[in-house]
DODO-582082 format. One record per residue: residue number from 1; x negated, y, z of N, C-alpha, C, O in turn; residue in one letter. Coordinates in steps of 0.001 Angstrom, whole numbers, plus 500000, padded with zeros to 6 digits. Layout:
BEGIN
{atom NUM, {X, Y, Z}, {X, Y, Z}, {X, Y, Z}, {X, Y, Z}, A}
...
***
This chain:
BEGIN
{atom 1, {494231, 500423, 513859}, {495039, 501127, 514841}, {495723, 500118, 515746}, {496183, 499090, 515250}, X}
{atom 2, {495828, 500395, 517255}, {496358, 499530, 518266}, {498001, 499156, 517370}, {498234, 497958, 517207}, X}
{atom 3, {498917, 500042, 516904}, {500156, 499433, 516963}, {500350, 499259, 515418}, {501273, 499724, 514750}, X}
{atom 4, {499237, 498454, 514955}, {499534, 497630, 513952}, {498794, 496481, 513253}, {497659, 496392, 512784}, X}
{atom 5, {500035, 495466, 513366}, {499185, 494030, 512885}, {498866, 493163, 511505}, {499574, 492863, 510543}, X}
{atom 6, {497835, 492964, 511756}, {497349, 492890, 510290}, {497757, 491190, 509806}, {496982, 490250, 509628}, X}
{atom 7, {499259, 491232, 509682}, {499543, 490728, 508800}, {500929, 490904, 507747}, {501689, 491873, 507725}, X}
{atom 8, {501000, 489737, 506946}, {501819, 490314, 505839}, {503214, 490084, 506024}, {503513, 488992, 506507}, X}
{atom 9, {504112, 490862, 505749}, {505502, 490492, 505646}, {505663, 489297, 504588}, {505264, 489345, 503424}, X}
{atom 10, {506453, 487994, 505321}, {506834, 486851, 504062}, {506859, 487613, 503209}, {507221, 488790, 503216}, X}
{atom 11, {506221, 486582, 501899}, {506040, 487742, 500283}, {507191, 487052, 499555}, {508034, 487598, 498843}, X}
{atom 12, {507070, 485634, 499887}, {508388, 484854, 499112}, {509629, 486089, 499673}, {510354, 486452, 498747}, X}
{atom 13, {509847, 486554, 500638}, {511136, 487585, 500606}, {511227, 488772, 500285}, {512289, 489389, 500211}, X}
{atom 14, {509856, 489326, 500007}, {509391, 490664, 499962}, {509600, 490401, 498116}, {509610, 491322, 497300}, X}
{atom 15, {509694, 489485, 497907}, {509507, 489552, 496115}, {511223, 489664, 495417}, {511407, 489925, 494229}, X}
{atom 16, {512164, 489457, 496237}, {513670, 489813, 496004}, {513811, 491360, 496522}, {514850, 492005, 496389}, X}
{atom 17, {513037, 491686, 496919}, {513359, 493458, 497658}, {514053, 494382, 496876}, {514516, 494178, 495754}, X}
{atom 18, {514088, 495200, 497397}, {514385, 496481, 496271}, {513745, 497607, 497308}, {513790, 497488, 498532}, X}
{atom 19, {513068, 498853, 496518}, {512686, 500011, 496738}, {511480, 500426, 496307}, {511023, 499753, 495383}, X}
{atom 20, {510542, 501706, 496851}, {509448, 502096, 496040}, {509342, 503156, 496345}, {510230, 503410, 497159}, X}
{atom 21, {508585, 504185, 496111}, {507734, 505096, 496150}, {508795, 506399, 496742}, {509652, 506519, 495866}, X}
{atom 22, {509034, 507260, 497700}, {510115, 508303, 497864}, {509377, 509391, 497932}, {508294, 509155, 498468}, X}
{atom 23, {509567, 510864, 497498}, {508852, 511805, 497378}, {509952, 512945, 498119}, {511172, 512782, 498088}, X}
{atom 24, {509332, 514014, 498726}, {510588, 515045, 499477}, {510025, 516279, 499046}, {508813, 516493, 499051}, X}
{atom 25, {511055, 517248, 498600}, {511086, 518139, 497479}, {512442, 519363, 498119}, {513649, 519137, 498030}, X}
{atom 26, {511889, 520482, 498668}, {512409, 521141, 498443}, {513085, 521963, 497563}, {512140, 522544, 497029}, X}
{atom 27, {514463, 522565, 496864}, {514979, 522786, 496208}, {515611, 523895, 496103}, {516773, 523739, 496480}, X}
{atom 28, {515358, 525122, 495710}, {516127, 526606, 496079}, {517104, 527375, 494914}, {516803, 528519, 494572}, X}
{atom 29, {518070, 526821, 494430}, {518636, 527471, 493347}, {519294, 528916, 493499}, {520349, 529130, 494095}, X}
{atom 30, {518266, 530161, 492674}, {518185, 531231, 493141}, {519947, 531853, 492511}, {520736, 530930, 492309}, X}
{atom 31, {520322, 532850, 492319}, {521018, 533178, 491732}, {521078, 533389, 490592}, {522173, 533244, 490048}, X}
{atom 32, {520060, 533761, 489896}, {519706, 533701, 488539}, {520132, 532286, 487672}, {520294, 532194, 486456}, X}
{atom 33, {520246, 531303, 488625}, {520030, 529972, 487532}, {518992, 529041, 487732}, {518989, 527834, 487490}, X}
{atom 34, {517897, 529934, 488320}, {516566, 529017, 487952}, {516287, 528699, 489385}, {516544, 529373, 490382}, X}
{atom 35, {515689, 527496, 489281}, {514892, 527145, 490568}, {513576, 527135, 491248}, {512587, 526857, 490570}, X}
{atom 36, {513510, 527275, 491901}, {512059, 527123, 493229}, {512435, 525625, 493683}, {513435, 525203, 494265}, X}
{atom 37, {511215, 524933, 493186}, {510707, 523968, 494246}, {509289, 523685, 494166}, {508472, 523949, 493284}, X}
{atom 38, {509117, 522795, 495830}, {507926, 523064, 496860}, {508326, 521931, 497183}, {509445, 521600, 497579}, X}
{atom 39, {506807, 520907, 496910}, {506737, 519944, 497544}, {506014, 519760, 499235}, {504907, 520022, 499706}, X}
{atom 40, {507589, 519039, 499923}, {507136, 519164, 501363}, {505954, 518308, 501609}, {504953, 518621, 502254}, X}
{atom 41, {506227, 517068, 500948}, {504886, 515946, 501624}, {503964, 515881, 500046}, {504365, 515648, 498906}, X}
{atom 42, {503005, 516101, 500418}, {501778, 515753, 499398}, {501755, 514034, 498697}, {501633, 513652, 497533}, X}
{atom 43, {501915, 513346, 499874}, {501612, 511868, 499338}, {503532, 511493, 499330}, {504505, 512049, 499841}, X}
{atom 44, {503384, 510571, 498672}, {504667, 509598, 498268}, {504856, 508747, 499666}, {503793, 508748, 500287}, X}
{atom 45, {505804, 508087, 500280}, {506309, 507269, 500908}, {506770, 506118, 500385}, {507339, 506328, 499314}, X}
{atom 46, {506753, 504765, 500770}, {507406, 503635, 500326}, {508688, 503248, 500776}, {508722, 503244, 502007}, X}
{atom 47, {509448, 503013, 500400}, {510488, 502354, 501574}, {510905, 501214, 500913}, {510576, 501022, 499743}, X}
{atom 48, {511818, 500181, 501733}, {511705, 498621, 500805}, {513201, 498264, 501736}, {513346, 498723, 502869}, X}
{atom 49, {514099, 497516, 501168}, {514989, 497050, 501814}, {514714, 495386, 501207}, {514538, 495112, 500020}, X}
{atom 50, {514729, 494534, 502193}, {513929, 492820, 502445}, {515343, 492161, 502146}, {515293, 491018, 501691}, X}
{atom 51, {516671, 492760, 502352}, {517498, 491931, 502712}, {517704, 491282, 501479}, {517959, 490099, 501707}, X}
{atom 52, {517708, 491581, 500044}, {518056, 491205, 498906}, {517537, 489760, 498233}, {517929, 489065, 497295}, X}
{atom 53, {516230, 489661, 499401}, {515085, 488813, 499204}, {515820, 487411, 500067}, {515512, 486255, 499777}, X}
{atom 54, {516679, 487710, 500996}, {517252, 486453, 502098}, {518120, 485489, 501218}, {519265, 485721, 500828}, X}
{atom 55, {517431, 484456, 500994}, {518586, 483913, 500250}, {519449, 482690, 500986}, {520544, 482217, 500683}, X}
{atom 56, {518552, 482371, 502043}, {519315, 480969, 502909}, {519076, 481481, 504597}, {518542, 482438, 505159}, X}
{atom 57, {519656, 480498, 504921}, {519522, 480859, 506751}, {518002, 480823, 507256}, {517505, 481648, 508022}, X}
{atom 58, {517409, 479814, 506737}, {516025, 479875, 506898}, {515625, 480854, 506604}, {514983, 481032, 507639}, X}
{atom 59, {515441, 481688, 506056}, {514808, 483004, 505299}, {515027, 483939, 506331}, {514080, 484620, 506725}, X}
{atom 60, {516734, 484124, 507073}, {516737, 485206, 507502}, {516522, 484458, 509016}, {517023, 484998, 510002}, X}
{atom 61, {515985, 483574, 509113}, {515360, 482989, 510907}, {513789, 483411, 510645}, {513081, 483856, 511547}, X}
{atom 62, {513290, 483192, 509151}, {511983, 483826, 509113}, {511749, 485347, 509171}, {510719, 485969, 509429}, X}
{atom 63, {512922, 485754, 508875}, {512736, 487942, 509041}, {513014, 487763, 510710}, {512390, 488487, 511486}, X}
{atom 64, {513649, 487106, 511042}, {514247, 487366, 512544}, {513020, 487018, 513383}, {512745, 487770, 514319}, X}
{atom 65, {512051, 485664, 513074}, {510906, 486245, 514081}, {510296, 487271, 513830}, {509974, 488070, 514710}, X}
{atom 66, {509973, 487460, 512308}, {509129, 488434, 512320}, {509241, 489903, 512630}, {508348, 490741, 512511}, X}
{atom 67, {510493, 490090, 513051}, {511025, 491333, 513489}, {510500, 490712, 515065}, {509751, 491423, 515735}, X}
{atom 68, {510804, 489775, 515432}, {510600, 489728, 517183}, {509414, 490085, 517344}, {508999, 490858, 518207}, X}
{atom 69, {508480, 489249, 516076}, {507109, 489355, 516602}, {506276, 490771, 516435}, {505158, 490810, 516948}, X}
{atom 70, {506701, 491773, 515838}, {506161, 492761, 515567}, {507004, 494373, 517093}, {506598, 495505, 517358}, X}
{atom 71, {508303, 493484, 517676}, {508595, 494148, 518659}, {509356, 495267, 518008}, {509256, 496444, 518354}, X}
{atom 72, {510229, 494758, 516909}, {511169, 496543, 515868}, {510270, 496895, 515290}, {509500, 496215, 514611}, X}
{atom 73, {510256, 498376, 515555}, {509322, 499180, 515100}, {508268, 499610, 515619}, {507729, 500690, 515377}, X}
{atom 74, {507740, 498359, 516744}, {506984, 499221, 517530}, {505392, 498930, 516840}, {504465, 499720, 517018}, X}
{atom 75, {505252, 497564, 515971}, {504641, 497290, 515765}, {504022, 497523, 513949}, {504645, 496649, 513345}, X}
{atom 76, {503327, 498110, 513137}, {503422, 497954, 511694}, {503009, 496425, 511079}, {502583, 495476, 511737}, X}
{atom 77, {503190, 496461, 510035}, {502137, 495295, 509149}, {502233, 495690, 507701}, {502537, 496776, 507208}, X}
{atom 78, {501835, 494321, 507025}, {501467, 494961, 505750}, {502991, 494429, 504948}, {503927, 493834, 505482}, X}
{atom 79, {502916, 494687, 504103}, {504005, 494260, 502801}, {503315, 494320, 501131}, {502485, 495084, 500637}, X}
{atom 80, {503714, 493708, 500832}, {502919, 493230, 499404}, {504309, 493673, 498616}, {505333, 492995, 498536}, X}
{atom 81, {504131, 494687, 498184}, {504976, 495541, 496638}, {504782, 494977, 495749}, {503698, 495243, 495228}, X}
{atom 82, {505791, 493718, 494920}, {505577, 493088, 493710}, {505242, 493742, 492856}, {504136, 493451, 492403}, X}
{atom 83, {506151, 495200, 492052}, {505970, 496348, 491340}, {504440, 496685, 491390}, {503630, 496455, 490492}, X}
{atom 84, {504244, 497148, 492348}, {502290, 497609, 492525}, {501243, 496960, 493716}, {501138, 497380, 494868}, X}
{atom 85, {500689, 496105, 493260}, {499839, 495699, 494317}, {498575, 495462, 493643}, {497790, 494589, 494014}, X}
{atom 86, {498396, 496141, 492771}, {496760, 495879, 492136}, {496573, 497090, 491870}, {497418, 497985, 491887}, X}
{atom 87, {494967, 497199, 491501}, {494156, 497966, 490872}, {495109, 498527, 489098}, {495426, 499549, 488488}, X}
{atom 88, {495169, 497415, 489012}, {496089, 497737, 487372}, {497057, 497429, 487248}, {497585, 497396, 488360}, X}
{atom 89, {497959, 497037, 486228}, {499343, 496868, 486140}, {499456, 495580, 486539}, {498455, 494891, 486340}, X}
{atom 90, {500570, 494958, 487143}, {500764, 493500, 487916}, {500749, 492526, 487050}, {500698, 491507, 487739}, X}
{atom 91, {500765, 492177, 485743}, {500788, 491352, 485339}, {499583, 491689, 484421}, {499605, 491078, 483352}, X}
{atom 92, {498495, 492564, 484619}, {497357, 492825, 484180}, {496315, 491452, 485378}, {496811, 490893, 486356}, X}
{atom 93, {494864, 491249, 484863}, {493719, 490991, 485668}, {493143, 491688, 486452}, {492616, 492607, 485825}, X}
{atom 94, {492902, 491775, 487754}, {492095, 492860, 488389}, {490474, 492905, 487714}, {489907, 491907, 487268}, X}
{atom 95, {490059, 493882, 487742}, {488422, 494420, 486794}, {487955, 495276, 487572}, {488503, 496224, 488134}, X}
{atom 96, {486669, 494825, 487593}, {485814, 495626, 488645}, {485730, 497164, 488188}, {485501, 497923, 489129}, X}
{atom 97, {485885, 497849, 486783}, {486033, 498942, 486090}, {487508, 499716, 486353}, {487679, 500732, 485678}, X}
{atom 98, {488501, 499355, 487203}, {489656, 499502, 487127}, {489994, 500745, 488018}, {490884, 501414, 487492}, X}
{atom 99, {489687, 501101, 488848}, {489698, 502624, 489527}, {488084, 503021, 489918}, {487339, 502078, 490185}, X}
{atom 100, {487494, 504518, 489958}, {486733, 505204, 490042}, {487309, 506029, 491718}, {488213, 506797, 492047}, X}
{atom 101, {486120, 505283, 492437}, {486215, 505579, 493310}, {484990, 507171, 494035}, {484955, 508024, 494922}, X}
{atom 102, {484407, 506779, 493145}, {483164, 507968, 493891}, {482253, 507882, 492976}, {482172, 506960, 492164}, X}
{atom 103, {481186, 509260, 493085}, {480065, 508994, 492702}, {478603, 509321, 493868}, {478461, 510181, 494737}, X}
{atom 104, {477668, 508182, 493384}, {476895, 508419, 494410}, {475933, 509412, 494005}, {475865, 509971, 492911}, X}
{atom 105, {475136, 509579, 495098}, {474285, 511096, 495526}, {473246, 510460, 496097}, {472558, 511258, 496733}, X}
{atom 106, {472786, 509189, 496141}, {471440, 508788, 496490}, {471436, 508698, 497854}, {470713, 507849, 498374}, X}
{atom 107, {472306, 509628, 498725}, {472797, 509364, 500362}, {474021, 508513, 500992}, {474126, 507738, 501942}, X}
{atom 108, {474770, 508952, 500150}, {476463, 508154, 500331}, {476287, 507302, 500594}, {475258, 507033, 499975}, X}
{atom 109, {476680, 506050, 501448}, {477170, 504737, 501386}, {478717, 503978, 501263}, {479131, 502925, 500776}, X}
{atom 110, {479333, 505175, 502017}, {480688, 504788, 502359}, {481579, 505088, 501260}, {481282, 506174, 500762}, X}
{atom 111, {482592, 504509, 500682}, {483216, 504890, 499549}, {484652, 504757, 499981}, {484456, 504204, 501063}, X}
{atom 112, {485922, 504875, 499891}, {487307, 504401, 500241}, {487913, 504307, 498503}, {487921, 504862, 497404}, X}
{atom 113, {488388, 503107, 499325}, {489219, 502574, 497663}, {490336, 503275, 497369}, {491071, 503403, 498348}, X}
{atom 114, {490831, 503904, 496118}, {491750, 504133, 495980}, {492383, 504291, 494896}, {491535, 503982, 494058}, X}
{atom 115, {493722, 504688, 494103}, {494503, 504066, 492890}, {494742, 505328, 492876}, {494909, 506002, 493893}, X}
{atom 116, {494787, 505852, 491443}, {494988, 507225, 490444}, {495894, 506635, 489250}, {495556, 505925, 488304}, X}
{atom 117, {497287, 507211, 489634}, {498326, 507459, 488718}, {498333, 508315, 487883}, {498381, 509453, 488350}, X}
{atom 118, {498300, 508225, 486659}, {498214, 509363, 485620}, {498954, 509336, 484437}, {498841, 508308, 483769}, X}
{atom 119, {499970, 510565, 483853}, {501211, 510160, 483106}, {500751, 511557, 482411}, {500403, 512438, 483198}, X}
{atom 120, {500708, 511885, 480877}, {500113, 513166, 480774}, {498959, 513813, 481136}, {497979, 513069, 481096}, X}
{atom 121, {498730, 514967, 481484}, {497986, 516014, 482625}, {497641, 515941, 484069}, {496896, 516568, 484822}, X}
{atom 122, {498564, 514815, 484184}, {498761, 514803, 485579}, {498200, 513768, 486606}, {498965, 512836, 486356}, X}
{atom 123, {497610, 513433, 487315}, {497065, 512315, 487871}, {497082, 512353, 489438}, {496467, 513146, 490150}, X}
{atom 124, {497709, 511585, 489735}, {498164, 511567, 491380}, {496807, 510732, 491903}, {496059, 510203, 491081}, X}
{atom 125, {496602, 510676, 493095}, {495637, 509829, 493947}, {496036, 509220, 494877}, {496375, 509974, 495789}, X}
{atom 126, {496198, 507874, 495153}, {496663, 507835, 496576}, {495314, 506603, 497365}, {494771, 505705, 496721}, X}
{atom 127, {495114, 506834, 498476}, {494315, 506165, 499006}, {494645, 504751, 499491}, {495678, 504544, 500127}, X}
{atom 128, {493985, 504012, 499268}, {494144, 502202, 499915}, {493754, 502192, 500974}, {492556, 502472, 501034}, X}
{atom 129, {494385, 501918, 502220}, {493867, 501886, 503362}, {494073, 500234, 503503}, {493399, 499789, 504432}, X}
{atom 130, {494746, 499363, 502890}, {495095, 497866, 503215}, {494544, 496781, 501825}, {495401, 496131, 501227}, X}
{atom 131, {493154, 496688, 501443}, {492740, 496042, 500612}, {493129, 494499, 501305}, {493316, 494125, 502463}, X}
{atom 132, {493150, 493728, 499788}, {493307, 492354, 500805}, {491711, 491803, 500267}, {490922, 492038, 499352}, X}
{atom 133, {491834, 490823, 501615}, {490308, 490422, 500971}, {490186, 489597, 500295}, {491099, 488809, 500049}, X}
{atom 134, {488705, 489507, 499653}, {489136, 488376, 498570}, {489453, 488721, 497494}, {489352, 487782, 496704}, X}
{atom 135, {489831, 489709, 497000}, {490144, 490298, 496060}, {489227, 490939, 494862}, {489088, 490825, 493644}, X}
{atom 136, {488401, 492077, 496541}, {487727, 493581, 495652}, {486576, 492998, 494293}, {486082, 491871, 494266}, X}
{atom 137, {486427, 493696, 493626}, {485232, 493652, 493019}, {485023, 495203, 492610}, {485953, 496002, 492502}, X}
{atom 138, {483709, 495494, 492407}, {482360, 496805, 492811}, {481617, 496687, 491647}, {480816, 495783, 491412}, X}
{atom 139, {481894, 497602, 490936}, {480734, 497722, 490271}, {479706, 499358, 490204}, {480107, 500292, 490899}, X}
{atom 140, {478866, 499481, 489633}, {478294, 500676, 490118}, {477202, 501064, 488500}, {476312, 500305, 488119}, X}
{atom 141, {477493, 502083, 487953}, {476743, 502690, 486628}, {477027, 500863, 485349}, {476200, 500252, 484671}, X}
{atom 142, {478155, 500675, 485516}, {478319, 499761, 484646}, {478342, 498085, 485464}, {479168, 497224, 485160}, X}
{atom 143, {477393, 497921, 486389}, {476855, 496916, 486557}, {478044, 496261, 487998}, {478572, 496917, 488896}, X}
{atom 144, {478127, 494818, 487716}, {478270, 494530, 489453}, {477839, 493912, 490214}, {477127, 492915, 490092}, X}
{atom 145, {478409, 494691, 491588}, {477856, 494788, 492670}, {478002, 493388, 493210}, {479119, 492872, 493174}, X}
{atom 146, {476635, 492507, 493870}, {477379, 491579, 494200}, {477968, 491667, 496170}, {477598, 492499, 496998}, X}
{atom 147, {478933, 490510, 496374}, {479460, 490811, 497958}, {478093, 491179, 498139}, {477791, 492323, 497801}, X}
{atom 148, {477179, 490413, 498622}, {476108, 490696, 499599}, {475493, 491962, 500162}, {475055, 492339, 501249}, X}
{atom 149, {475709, 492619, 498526}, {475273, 494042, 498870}, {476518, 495575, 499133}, {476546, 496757, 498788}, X}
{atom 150, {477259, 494774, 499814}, {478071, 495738, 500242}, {479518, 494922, 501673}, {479884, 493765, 501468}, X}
{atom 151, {480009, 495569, 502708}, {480441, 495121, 502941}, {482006, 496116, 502826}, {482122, 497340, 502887}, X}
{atom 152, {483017, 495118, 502653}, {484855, 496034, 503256}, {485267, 496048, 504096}, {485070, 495032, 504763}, X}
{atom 153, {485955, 496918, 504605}, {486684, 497012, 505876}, {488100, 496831, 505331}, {488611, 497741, 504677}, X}
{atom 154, {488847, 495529, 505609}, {489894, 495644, 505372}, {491317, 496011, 506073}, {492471, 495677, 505802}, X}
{atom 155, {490717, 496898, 507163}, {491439, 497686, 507739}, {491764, 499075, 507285}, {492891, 499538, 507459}, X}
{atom 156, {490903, 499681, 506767}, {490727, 500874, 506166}, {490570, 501279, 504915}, {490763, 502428, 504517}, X}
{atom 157, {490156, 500183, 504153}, {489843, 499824, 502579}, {488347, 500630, 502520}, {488146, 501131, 501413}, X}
{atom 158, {487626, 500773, 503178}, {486168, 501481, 502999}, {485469, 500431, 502860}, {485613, 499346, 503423}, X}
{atom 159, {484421, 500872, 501825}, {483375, 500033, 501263}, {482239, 500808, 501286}, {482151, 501988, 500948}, X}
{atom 160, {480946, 499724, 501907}, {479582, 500157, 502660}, {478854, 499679, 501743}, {478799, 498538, 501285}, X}
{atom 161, {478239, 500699, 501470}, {476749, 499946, 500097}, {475368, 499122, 501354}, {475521, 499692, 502434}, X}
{atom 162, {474886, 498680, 501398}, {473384, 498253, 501966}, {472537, 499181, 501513}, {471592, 499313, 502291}, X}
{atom 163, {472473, 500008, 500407}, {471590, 500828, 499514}, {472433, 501597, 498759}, {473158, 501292, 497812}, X}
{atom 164, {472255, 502534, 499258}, {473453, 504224, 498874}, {473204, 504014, 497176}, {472066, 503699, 496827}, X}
{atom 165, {474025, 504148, 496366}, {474064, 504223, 495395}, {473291, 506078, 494215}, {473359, 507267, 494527}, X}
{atom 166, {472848, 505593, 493303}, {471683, 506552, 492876}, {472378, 507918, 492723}, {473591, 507794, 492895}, X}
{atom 167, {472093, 508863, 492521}, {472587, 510202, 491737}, {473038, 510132, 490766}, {472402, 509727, 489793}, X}
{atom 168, {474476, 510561, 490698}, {475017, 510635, 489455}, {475495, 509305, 489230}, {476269, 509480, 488289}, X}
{atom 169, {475517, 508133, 489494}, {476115, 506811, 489549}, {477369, 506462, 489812}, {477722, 506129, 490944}, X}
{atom 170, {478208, 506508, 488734}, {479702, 506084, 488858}, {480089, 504403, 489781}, {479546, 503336, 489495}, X}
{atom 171, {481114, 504593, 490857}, {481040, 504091, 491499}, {482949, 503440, 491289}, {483906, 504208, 491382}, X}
{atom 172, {483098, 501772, 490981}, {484174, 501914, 490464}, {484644, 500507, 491210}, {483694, 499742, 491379}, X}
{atom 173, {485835, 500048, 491657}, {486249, 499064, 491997}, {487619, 498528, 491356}, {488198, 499129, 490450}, X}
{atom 174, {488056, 497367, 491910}, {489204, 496190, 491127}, {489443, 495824, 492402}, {488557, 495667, 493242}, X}
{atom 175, {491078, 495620, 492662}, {491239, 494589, 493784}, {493196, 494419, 493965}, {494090, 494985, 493336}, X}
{atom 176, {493248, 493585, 494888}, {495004, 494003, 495308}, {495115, 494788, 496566}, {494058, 495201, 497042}, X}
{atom 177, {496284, 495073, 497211}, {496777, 495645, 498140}, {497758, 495225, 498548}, {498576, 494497, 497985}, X}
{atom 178, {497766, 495906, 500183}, {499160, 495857, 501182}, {499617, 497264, 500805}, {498990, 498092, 500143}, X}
{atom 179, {501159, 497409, 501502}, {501334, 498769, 502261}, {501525, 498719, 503133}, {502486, 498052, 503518}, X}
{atom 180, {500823, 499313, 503879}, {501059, 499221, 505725}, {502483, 500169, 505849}, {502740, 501246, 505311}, X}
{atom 181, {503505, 499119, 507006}, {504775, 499517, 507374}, {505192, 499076, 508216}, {504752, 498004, 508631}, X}
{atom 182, {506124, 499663, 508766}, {507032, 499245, 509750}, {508598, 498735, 509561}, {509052, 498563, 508430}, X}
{atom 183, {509507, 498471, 510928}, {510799, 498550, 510295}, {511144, 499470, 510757}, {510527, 499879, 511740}, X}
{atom 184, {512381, 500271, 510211}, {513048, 501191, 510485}, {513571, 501625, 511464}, {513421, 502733, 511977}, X}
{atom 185, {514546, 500338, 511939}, {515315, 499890, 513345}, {514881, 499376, 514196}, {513948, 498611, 513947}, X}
{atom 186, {515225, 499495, 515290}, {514848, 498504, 516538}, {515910, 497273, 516544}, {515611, 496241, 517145}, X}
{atom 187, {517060, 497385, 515918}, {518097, 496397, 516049}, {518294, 495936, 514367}, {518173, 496572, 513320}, X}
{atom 188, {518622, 494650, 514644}, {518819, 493990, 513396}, {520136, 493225, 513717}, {520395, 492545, 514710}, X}
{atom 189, {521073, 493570, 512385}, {522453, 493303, 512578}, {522717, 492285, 511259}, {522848, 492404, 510041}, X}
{atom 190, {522711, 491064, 512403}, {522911, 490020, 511484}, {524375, 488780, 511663}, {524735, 488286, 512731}, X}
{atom 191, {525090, 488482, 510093}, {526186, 488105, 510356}, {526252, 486878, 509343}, {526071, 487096, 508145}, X}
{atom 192, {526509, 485595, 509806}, {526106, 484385, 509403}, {527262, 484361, 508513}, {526849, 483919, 507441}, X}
{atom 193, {528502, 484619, 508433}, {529736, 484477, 508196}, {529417, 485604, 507145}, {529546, 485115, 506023}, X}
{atom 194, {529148, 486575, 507100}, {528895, 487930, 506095}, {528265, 487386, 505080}, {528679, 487669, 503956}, X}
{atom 195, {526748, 486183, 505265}, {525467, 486172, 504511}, {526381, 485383, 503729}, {526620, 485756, 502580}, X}
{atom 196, {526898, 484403, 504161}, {527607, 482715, 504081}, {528586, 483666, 502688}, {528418, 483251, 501541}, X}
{atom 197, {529437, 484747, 502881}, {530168, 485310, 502002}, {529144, 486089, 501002}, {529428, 487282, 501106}, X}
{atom 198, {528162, 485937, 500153}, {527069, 486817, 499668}, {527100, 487859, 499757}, {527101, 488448, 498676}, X}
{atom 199, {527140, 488661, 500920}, {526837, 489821, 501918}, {525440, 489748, 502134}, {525070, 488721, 502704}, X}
{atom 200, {524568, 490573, 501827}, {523217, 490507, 501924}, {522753, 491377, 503544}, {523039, 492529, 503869}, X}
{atom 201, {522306, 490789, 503986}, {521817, 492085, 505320}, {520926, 492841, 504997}, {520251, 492596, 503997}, X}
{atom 202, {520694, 494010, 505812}, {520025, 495314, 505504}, {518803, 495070, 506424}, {518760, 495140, 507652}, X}
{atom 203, {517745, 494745, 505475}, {516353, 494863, 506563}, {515419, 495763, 506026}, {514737, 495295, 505114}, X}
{atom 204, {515132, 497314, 506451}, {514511, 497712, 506088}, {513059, 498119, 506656}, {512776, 498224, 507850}, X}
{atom 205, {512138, 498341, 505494}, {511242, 498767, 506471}, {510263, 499730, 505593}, {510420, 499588, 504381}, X}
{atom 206, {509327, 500640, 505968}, {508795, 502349, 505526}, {507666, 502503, 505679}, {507217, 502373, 506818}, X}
{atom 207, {506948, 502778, 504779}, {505524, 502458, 504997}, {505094, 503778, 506102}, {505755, 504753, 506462}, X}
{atom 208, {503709, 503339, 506447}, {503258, 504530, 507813}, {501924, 505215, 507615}, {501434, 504579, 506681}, X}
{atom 209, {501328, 505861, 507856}, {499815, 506368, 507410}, {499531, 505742, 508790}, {500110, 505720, 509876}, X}
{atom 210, {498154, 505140, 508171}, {496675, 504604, 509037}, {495863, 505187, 509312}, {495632, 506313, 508870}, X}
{atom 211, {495249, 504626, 510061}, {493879, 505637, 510272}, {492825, 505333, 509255}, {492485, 504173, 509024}, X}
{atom 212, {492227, 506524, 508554}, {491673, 506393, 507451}, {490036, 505542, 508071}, {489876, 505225, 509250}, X}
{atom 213, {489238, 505365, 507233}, {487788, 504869, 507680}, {487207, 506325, 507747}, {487708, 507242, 507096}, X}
{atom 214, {486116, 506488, 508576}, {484776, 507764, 508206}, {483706, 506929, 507071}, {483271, 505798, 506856}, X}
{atom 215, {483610, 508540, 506445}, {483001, 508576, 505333}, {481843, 509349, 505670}, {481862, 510243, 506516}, X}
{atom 216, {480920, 509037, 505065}, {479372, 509652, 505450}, {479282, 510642, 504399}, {478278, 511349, 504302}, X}
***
């Protein structure tokens, strides 16, 4: 997408952050006691506040270009979520067996990567649109795939077979991730005398939906 650049928010500051996943939930407490709720947004939101991560003046001259250079909010990029940025748990190995992405039909080529949360009964999906590269690994009915025979879009996180994968062929990948985001504000309110007193500044920024890849 034109208004967003594909790169990463400093991770050395992004790794002091605080925030994570926000969900919006309507809430109707009837008279009876009991409640009605209705979830407004289907997918989760990220939000991240950077400032916790500033620990010297240098740090916050490095958020300060990178706020210039992205123009506020006009511009997104990625951010690397210490908490979740893999296929599996963060202090797990990424494995090419690690999410089930599709199965092929002997026509398919196109697959989109994506991570399935599951606690109980329940299993959320959310799609990777910001693979990093370098990362993925593919495997397909057990076996893997090597690069050659497939390429990523790491704009979109879609993955292209050379040779559509067979009928009935579990189709499974391993890798890390961004979250594509923006900042919040157009203005950043920063106070040398505040930081100098361990006053942390408020830099926040919210992840954004991308444009997904087409799927065949």
């Amino acid at each position: 997408m034109a208004d967003f650049h594909e790169v990463r928010f400093p991770t050395s500051i992004s790794k002091g952050s605080s925030g994570g996943p926000r969900r919006r939930t309507d809430v109707v407490t009837l008279r009876s006691g009991y409640e009605e709720r209705n979830a407004v947004w289907a997918d989760s939101r990220r939000e991240y506040d950077a400032g916790l991560g500033i620990r010297n003046i240098n740090d916050m001259h490095d958020v300060l270009a990178f706020f210039e250079a992205r123009l506020g909010r006009l511009y997104g990029c990625r951010w690397k979520d210490w908490a979740d940025y893999k296929s599996c748990a963060p202090m797990q190995t990424v494995a090419r067996d690690d999410q089930t992405i599709g199965t092929g039909n002997g026509v398919r080529t196109k697959f989109q990567l994506m991570k399935a949360y599951t606690s109980g009964p329940t299993t959320y999906t959310r799609l990777i649109t910001k693979p990093v590269s370098g990362t993925v690994l593919v495997e397909v009915n057990g076996a893997l795939i090597p690069g050659a025979n497939y390429s990523l879009d790491p704009i979109t996180g879609v993955i292209t077979f050379v040779s559509a994968p067979a009928n009935g062929h579990v189709v499974k990948a391993g890798f890390e991730f961004d979250v594509p985001v923006r900042f919040t504000n157009d203005a950043m309110d920063i106070s040398v005398e505040q930081f100098n007193a361990g006053s942390a500044p408020q830099v926040n920024v919210i992840e954004v939906k991308t444009t997904l890849g087409v799927l065949d």
